[in-house]
NUDREN-89327 format. One record per residue (C-alpha): residue number from 1; residue in three letters; y, z, x. Coordinates in steps of 0.5 Angstrom, whole numbers. Layout:
// NUDREN-89327
PT  num  residu     py     pz     px
PT  NUM     ALA      Y      Z      X
...
// end
This chain:
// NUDREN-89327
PT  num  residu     py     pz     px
PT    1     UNK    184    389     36
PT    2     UNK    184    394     31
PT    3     UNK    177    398     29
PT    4     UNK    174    401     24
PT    5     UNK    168    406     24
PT    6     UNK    161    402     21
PT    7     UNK    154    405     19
PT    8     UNK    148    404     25
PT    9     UNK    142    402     24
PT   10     UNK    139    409     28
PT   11     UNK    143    413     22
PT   12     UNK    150    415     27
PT   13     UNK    156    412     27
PT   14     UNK    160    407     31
PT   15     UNK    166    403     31
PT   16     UNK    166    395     31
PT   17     UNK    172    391     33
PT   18     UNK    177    387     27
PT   19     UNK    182    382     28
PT   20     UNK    189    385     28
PT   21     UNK    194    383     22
PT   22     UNK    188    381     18
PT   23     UNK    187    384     11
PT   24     UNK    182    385      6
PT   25     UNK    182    380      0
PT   26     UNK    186    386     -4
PT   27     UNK    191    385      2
PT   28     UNK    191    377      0
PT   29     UNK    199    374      2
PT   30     UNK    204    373     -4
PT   31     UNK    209    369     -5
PT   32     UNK    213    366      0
PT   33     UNK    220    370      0
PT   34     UNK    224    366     -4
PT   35     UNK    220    361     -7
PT   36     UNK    222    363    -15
PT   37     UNK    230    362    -14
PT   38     UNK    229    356    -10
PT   39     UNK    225    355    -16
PT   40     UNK    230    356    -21
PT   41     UNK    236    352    -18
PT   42     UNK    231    346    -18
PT   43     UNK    230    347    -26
PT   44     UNK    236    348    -27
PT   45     UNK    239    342    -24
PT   46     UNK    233    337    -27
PT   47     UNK    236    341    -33
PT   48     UNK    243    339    -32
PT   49     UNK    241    333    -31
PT   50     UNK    237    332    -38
PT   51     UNK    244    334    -41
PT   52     UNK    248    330    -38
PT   53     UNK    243    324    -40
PT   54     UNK    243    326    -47
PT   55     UNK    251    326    -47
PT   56     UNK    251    319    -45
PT   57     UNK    247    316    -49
PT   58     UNK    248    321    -55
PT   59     UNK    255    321    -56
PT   60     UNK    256    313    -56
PT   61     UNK    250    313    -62
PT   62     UNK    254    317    -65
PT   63     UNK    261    314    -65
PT   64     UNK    258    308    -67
PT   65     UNK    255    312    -73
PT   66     UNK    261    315    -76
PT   67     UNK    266    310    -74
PT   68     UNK    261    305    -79
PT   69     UNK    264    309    -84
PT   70     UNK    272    308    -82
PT   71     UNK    276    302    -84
PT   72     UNK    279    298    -78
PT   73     UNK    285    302    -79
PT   74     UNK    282    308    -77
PT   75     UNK    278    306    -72
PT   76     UNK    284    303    -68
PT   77     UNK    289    309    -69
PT   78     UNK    283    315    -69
PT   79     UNK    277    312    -65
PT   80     UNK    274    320    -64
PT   81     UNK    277    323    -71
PT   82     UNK    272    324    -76
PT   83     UNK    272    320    -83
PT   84     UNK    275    322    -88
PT   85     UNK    272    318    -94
PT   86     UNK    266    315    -93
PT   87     UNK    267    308    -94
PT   88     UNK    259    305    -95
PT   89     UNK    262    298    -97
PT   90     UNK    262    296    -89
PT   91     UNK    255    298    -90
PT   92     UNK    255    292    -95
PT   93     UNK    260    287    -92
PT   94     UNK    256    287    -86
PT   95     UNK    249    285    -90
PT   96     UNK    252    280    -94
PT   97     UNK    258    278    -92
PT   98     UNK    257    278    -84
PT   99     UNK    249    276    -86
PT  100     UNK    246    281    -82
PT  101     UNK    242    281    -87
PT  102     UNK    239    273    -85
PT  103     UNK    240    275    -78
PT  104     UNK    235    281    -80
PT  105     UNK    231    278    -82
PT  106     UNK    231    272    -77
PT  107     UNK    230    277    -71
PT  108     UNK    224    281    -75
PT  109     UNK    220    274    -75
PT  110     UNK    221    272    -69
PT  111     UNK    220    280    -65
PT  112     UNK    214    281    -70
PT  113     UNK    211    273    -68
PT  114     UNK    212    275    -60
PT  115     UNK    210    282    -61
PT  116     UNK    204    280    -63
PT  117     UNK    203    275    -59
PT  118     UNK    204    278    -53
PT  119     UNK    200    284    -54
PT  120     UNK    193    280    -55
PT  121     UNK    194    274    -50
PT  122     UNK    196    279    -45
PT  123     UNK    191    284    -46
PT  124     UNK    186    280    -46
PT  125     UNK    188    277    -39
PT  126     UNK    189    284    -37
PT  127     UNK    182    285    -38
PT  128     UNK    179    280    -35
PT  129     UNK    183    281    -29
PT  130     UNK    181    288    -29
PT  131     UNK    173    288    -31
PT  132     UNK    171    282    -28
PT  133     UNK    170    279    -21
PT  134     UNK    171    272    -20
PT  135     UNK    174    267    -14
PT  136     UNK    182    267    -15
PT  137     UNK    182    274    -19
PT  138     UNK    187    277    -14
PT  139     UNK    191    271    -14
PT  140     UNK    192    269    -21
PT  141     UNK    194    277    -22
PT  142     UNK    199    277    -16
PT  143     UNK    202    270    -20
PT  144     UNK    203    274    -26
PT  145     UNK    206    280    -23
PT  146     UNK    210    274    -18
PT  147     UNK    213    273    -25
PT  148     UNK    217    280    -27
PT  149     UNK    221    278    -20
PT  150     UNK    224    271    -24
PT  151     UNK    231    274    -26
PT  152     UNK    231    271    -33
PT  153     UNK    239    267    -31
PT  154     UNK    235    263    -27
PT  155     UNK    229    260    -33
PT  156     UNK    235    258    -39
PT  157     UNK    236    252    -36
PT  158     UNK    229    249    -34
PT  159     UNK    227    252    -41
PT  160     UNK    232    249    -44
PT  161     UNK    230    241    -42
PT  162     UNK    222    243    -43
PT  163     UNK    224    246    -50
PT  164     UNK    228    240    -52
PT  165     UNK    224    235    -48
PT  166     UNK    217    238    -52
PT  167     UNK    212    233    -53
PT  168     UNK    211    235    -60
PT  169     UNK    219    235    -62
PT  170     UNK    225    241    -59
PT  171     UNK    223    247    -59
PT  172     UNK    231    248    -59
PT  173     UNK    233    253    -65
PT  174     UNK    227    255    -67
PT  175     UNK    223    260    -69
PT  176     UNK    217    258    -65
PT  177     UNK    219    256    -60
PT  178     UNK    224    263    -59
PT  179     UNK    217    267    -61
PT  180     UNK    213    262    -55
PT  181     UNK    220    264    -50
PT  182     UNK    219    271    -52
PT  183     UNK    211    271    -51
PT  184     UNK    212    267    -44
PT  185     UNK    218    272    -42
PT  186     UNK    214    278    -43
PT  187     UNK    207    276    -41
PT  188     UNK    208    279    -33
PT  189     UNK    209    286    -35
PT  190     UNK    204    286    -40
PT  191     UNK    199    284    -37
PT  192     UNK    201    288    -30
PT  193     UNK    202    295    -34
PT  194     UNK    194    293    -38
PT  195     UNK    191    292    -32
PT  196     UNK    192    298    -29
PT  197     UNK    190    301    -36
PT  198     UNK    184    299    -37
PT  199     UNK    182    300    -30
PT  200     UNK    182    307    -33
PT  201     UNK    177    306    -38
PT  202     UNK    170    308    -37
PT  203     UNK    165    302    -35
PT  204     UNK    159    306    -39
PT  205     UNK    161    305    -45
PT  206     UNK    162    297    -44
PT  207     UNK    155    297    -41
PT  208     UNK    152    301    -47
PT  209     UNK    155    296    -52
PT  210     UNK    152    290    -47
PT  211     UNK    146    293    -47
PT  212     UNK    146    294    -55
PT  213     UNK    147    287    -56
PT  214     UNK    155    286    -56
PT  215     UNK    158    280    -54
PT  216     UNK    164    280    -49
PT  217     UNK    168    278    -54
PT  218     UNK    165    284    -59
PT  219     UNK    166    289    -54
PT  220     UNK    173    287    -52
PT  221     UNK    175    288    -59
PT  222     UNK    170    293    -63
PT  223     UNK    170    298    -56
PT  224     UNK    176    297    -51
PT  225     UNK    181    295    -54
PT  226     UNK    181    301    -59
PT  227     UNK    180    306    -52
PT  228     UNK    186    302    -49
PT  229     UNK    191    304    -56
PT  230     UNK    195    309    -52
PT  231     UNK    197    303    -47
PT  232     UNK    198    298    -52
PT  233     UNK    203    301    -56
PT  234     UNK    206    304    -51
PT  235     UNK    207    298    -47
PT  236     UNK    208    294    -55
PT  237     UNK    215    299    -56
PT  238     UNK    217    297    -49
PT  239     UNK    216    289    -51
PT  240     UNK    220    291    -58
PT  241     UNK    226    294    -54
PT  242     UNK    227    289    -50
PT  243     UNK    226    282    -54
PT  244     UNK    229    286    -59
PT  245     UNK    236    287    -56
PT  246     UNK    235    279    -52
PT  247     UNK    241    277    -52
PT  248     UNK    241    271    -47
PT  249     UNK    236    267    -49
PT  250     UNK    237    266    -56
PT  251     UNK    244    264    -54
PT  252     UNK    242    259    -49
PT  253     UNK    236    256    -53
PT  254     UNK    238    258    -60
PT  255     UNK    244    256    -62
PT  256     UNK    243    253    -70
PT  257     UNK    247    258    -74
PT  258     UNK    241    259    -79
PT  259     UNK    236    262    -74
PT  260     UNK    240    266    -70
PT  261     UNK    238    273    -68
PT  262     UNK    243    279    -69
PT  263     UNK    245    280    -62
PT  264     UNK    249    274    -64
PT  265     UNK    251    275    -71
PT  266     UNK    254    282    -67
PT  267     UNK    258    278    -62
PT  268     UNK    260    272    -68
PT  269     UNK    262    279    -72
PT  270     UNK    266    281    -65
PT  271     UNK    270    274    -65
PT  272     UNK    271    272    -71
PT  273     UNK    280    273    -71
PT  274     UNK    281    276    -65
PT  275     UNK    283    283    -66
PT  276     UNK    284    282    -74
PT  277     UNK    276    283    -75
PT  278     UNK    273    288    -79
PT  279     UNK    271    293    -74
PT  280     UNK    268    297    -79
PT  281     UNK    263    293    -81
PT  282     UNK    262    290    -74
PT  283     UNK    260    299    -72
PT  284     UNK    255    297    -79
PT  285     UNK    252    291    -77
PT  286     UNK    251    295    -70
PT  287     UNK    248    301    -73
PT  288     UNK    243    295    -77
PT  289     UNK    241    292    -71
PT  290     UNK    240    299    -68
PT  291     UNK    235    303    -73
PT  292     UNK    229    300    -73
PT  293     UNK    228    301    -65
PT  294     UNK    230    308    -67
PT  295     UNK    226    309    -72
PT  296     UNK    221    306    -68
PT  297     UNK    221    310    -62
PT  298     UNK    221    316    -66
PT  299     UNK    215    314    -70
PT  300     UNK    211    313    -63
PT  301     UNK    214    317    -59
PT  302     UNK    207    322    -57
PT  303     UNK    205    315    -56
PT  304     UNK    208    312    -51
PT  305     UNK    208    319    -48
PT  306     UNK    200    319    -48
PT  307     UNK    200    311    -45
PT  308     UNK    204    314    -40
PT  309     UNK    201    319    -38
PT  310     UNK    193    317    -40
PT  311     UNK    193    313    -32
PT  312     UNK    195    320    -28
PT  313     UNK    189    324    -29
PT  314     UNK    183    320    -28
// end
């Protein structure tokens, strides 16, 4: 035990004991010994990562960009050079000629149908389950979250009979009834993600507009769709991604020619006389496909990064 001298009441001068290896709050403990490179090793090990990541997925995109401005010949014969003419007409044969142009516009009609679909029928079940109370809530939630466990291999066939045999007539080759697969393939992950979103959400400002007279309906759509924008445009860019670049349930359930979408056009481009095909136009046709999801992350990026992030910090 250390000592230390300490003024009596009586005015005289005595010593009181103090713990050993105690200090002051100047004395406070720093940082343990090396914690900073620790520190450093972690960071530049996520950073390396970052880059590598970055590498894989950037250095494909743009391959194909400047290999969409190469002939055939140049691709096969320099696939890493450089072009050096920029040859735009494979831009305009892949529009035209490989009718890019109708699959483009068949796809943004059937995304922008099941987008839109997807986001108001699951937001609106989303906030249901996590707002009200009611016999089989928990059960009817596990269903939907049941439903992102199904491998989409094993509905394209059930969905191809309940399409064809339709009450109303096939579905098959359509766009509405593409736009209903799409709604129906994407509504376990909306509502899963939303659920847990507006459970976020304060409840005082739903009572306020109760208490003012606001219907339920009212309040879903004037007061707690607008706090839950973050999470339905995150949320909506992950629906576009996906039904976007859907690849197998178009080619089971949508095999018309006239309403197909461009991840078919792509593979007829890809298929169409063996290795004579124009592999400029087909780079072109896939730049086509791709810029719009680039465009549309870019434009949300801060968006979905909020949605993200709203749920951590309550």
């Amino acid at each position: 035990m250390a000592t230390e001298e300490i003024q009596k009441t009586d005015g005289t001068r005595g010593t009181a004991a103090r713990p050993r290896g105690t200090a002051g709050v100047t004395g406070a403990l720093g940082p343990a010994p090396g914690r900073p490179a620790e520190g450093r090793t972690l960071n530049v090990f996520s950073h390396g990562i970052l880059v590598l990541w970055a590498l894989m997925v950037g250095v494909p995109l743009l391959w194909v960009l400047w290999s969409s401005f190469k002939d055939s010949n140049g691709i096969l014969s320099d696939p890493w050079g450089l072009p050096t003419v920029l040859r735009w007409e494979n831009w305009a044969n892949a529009w035209n000629q490989a009718n890019m142009g109708r699959y483009f516009l068949n796809t943004a009609v059937i995304v922008g149908g099941s987008v839109v679909g997807t986001m108001v029928l699951g937001s609106m079940a989303a906030y249901v389950l996590a707002r009200f109370t009611f016999p089989g809530n928990r059960f009817v939630y596990y269903l939907f979250v049941a439903g992102m466990s199904f491998p989409v291999f094993m509905l394209v066939i059930p969905l191809f009979f309940v399409l064809r045999d339709f009450p109303g007539g096939s579905l098959l080759a359509t766009h509405h009834g593409l736009i209903l697969v799409y709604i129906a393939y994407s509504l376990p992950f909306t509502v899963f993600f939303m659920t847990a979103f507006f459970r976020t959400l304060p409840t005082s400002v739903a009572e306020a507009a109760l208490i003012d007279g606001a219907s339920h309906t009212r309040t879903f759509f004037q007061v707690m769709l607008p706090m839950a924008k973050p999470g339905l445009i995150s949320i909506g860019i992950f629906n576009f991604l996906g039904q976007w670049n859907q690849y197998l349930l178009p080619m089971v359930l949508n095999q018309e020619e006239d309403t197909y979408v461009l991840t078919q056009g792509l593979a007829m481009i890809a298929l169409q006389n063996g290795y004579e095909n124009d592999w400029g136009a087909l780079m072109a046709g896939m730049m086509i496909a791709m810029l719009p999801v680039l465009v549309v992350y870019a434009a949300f990026q801060r968006q979905v990064q909020a949605g993200l992030t709203a749920g951590a910090l309550k």
